[in-house]
N, C-alpha and C positions, 0 to 999 in steps of 0.2 A: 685686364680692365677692372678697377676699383667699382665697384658700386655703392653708391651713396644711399645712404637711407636717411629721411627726414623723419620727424617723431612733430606728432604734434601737441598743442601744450593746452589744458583746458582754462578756458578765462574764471569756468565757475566757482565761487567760494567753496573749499572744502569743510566739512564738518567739524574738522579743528577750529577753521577761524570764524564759524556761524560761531561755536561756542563762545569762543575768545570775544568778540565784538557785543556778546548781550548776554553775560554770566553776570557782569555789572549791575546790567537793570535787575536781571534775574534774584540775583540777590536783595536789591532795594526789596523789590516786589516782595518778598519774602520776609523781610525784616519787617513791612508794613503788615501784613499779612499777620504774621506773630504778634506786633505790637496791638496790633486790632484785638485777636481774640483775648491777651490777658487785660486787657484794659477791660474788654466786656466781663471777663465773669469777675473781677476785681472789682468793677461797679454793681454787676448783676447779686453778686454777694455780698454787699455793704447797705445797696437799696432796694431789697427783694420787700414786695409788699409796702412799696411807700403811700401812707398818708391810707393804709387801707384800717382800719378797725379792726381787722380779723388776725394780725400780724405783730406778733411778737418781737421785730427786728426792731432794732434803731432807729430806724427810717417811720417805724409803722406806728401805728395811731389803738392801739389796743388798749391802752391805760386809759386813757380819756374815755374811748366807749366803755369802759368797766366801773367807771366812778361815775357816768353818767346812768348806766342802769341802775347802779344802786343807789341814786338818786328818785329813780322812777318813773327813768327815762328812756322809752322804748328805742333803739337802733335797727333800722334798716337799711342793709347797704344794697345801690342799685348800680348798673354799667352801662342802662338805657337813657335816652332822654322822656323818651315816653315813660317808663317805669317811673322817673324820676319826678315827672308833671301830673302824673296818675295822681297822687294822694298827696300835693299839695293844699292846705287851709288854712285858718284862724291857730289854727291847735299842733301845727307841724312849723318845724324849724328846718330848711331847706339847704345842706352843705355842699357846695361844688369846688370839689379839690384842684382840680384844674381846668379854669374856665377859658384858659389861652387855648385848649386842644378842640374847643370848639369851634366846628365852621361856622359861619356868619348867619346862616337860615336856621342852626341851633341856637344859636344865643338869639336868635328874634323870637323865637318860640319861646324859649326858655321865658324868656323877661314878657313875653305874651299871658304864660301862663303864672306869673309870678305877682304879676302887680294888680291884681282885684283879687289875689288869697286871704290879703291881712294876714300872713304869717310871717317866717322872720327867713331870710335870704342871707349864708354867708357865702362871701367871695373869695377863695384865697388867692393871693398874688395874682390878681386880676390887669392883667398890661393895659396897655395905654390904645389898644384894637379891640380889646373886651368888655372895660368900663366906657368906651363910647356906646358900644349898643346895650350892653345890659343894663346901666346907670349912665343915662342922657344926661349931659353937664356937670359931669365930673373927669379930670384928667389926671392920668399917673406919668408919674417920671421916677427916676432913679433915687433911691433914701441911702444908699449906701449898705453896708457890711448889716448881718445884722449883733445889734447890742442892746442891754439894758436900758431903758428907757423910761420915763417921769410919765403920768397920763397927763399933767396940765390941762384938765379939762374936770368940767363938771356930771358926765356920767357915771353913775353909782357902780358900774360893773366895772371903772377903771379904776375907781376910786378906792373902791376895795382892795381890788387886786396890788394894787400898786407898782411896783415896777413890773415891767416886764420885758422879753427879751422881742425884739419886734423891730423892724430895717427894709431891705429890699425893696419896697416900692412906697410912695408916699403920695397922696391924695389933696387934691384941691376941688372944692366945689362951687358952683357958679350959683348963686340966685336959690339955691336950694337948703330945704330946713333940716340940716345936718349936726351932729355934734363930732368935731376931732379931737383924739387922743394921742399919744404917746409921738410927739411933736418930731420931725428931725429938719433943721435947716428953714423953719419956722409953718411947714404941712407937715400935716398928719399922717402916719403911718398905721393909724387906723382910722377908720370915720362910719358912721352910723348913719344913715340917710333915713329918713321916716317917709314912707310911699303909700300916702291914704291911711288906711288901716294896720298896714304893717312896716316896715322895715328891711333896710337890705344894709348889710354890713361889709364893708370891704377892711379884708386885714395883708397889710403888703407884704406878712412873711407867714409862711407854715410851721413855721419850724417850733410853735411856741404846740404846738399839738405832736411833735413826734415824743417816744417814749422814752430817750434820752433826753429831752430837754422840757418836759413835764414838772418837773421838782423842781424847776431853776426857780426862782425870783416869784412873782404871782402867775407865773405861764398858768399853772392851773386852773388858780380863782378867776381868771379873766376864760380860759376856755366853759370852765363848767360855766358861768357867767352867760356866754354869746351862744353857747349851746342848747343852754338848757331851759333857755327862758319859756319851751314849749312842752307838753308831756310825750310828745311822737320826734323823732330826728330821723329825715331820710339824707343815709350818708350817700351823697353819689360820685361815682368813680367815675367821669367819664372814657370811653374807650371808642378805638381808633375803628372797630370794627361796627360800631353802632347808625344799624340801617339808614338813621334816622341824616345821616350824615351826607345825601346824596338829596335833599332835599334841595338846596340851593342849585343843583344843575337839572331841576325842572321832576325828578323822580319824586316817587310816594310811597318812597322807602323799602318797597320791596325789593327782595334781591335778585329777582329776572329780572327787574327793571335796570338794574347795574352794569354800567360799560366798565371796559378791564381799568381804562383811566381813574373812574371810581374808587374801585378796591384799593389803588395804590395810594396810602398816607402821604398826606403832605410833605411829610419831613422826609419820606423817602424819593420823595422828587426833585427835594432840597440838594439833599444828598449825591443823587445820581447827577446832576448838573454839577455839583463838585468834584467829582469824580471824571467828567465830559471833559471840562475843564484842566484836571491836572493830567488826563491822556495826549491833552492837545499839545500842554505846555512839554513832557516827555516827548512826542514826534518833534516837536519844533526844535527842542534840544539834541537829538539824537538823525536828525534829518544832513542829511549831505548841506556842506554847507557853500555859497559861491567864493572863489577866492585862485590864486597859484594853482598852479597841478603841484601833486606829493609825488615827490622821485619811490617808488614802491620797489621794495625787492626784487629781482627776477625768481623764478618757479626753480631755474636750474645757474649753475656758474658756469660758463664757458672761459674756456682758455685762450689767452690772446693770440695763439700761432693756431688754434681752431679757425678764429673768427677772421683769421688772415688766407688763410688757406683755403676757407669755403669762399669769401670775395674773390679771390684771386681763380675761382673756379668758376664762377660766374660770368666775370669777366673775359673770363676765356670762351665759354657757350657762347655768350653773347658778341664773341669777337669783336669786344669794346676796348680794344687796342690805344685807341685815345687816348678813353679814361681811365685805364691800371697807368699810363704814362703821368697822366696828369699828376694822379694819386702819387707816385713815387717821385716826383717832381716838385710836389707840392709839401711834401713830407723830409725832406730832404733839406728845403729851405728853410724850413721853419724848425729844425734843428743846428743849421749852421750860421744862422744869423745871429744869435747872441753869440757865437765865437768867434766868430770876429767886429763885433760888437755894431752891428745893424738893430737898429730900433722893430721889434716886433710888428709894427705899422708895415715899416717900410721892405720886409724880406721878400714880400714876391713885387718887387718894384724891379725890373731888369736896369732901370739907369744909377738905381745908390748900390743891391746889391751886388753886381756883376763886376764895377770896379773894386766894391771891396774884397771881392773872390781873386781877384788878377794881382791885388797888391798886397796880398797873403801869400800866394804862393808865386809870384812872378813869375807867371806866366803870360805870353801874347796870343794875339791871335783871339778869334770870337769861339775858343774853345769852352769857357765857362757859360758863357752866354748859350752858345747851342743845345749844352749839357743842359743847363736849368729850365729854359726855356723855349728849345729848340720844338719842331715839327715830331706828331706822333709816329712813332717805328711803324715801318709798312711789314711787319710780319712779326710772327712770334720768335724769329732769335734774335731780329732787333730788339725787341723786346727787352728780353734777358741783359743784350747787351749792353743796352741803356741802364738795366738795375744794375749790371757792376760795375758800369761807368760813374757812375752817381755813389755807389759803394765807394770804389776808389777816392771820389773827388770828398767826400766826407773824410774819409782816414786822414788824408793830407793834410783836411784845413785843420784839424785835430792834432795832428802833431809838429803841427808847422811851427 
């Protein structure tokens, strides 16, 4: 007695093809990953210290505070908003390096505490969300690259200076007593607004204040110029950590006062939804998709006289005598129908192929007819007998 042993086959992906199916992404991942970090310290080493007075880099603003002290002109650099309101007056000149990193209840303060100083307020690259609340009725747009530039205008600190290197954003003013400078596309890319007493300056590019481009054309004359026109300069840095910043969502700047949402910078919220975003866009690409089935490898190969042999065993458990007849019946025609040239249609039709079985081998009698299509064997050496009956009747039409 043979006994059969069945092996079962597991559906789950193996560790080979988890690898294989996400070493792709894995890689992207990776390549972004790498690209990220050298880009950061490739920038973090190119603009370390920008626009700060204390920083000797390229980027950084050291030469301008060293010509302005030795002019006799004090420098304070601050990273508060408070710090920076504290000792506004007549006698200080107020600089805000970057007044875009302000949230909106900074810049109401800011310009709260700025317009009854009488002192003199500069803006750099103030966008078109900054000069609406810090400078009510004035609007910025786009000036282009920045380049050398004519003052075309009658203030003495441009006039002097004379060209300078000035672009990036460009100023129009409504109803208000302003003088514009260094023209592009017929607004100014700089403008001078006069507020009561004092003064607030918007310049659309920074770059005439780094320390590589200090010497260019009048960048200098026109900085010591808008800088210095006061004996006190508080240089302020704004920064992303400054309490003063949770003020528009109802706090008093203290830092128990701060939810986690708080602490998290804007741009890093920017951020992380682009990031949400290009995860979604990854599943949605890498998601099963609807469509055909994929004919997928088998786990193992089987051999055709295996997979005949376990049916054929089956068949027999199940003393489905019928269907191994059928099966062998069915198989049989549809290998001798194109040999004697029966249309694939028509090989289990008993009225086209059974004639043409009879006029192949001239034979009478409903012996093909019985063969092909006869009643299932009442036992298993009918059975048998039928396979060699059907064997036979093949070889025949074969070498007939």
């Amino acid at each position: 007695m043979t006994e059969v042993t069945t092996a079962s086959t597991s559906v789950a992906p193996t560790p080979r093809q988890v690898w294989i199916r996400i070493r792709g992404l894995l890689l992207a991942l990776l390549v972004l990953v790498a690209a990220g970090i050298t880009l950061a310290t490739v920038r973090s080493g190119d603009e370390h210290g920008r626009l700060d007075p204390r920083s000797a880099d390229r980027y950084g603003s050291r030469a301008v505070a060293e010509l302005l002290k030795e002019r006799g002109v004090s420098v304070r650099v601050v990273t508060t908003l408070d710090a920076a309101t504290a000792e506004v007056g007549p006698d200080t000149t107020l600089l805000v390096t970057s007044p875009n990193l302000l949230a909106p209840s900074q810049q109401s303060e800011l310009r709260a505490a700025t317009d009854n100083s009488a002192g003199r307020t500069v803006l750099l690259a103030a966008g078109p969300l900054s000069v609406r609340t810090l400078v009510p009725g004035v609007t910025a747009e786009s000036a282009g690259p920045v380049a050398p530039r004519t003052p075309e205008c009658a203030l003495p600190a441009a006039r002097d200076a004379g060209d300078v290197e000035t672009g990036g954003l460009r100023y129009a003013s409504d109803g208000l007593d302003a003088i514009g400078c260094f023209p592009s596309g017929g607004l100014p890319t700089v403008l001078l607004v006069e507020q009561g007493a004092g003064d607030t300056v918007l310049l659309g590019s920074p770059d005439l204040l780094h320390n590589d481009r200090l010497a260019n054309q009048g960048n200098a004359s026109l900085a010591l110029h808008l800088l210095g026109s006061r004996p006190h300069l508080i240089w302020y840095l704004p920064s992303l950590t400054d309490p003063s910043a949770v003020a528009e969502n109802g706090g008093d700047g203290a830092t128990g006062d701060r939810s986690f949402a708080d602490l998290i910078p804007r741009g890093w919220l920017w951020g992380t939804s682009q990031l949400a975003l290009a995860a979604l866009l990854a599943a949605i690409w890498r998601a099963r998709r609807l469509g055909p089935l994929v004919a997928e490898r088998l786990p193992v190969a089987i051999r055709a006289s295996e997979s005949t042999e376990g049916r054929a065993r089956l068949y027999r458990k199940a003393n489905a005598r019928d269907r191994a007849a059928d099966s062998l019946r069915s198989a049989t025609r549809t290998r001798i129908a194109p040999l004697i040239g029966v249309p694939p249609r028509d090989a289990h039709s008993p009225s086209v192929l059974v004639p043409a079985v009879s006029a192949r081998l001239s034979s009478t009698g409903d012996g093909p007819l019985t063969l092909l299509f006869g009643p299932a064997p009442s036992d298993d050496a009918a059975l048998v007998q039928l396979a060699d009956q059907l064997d036979t009747l093949e070889r025949e039409v074969r070498t007939s």
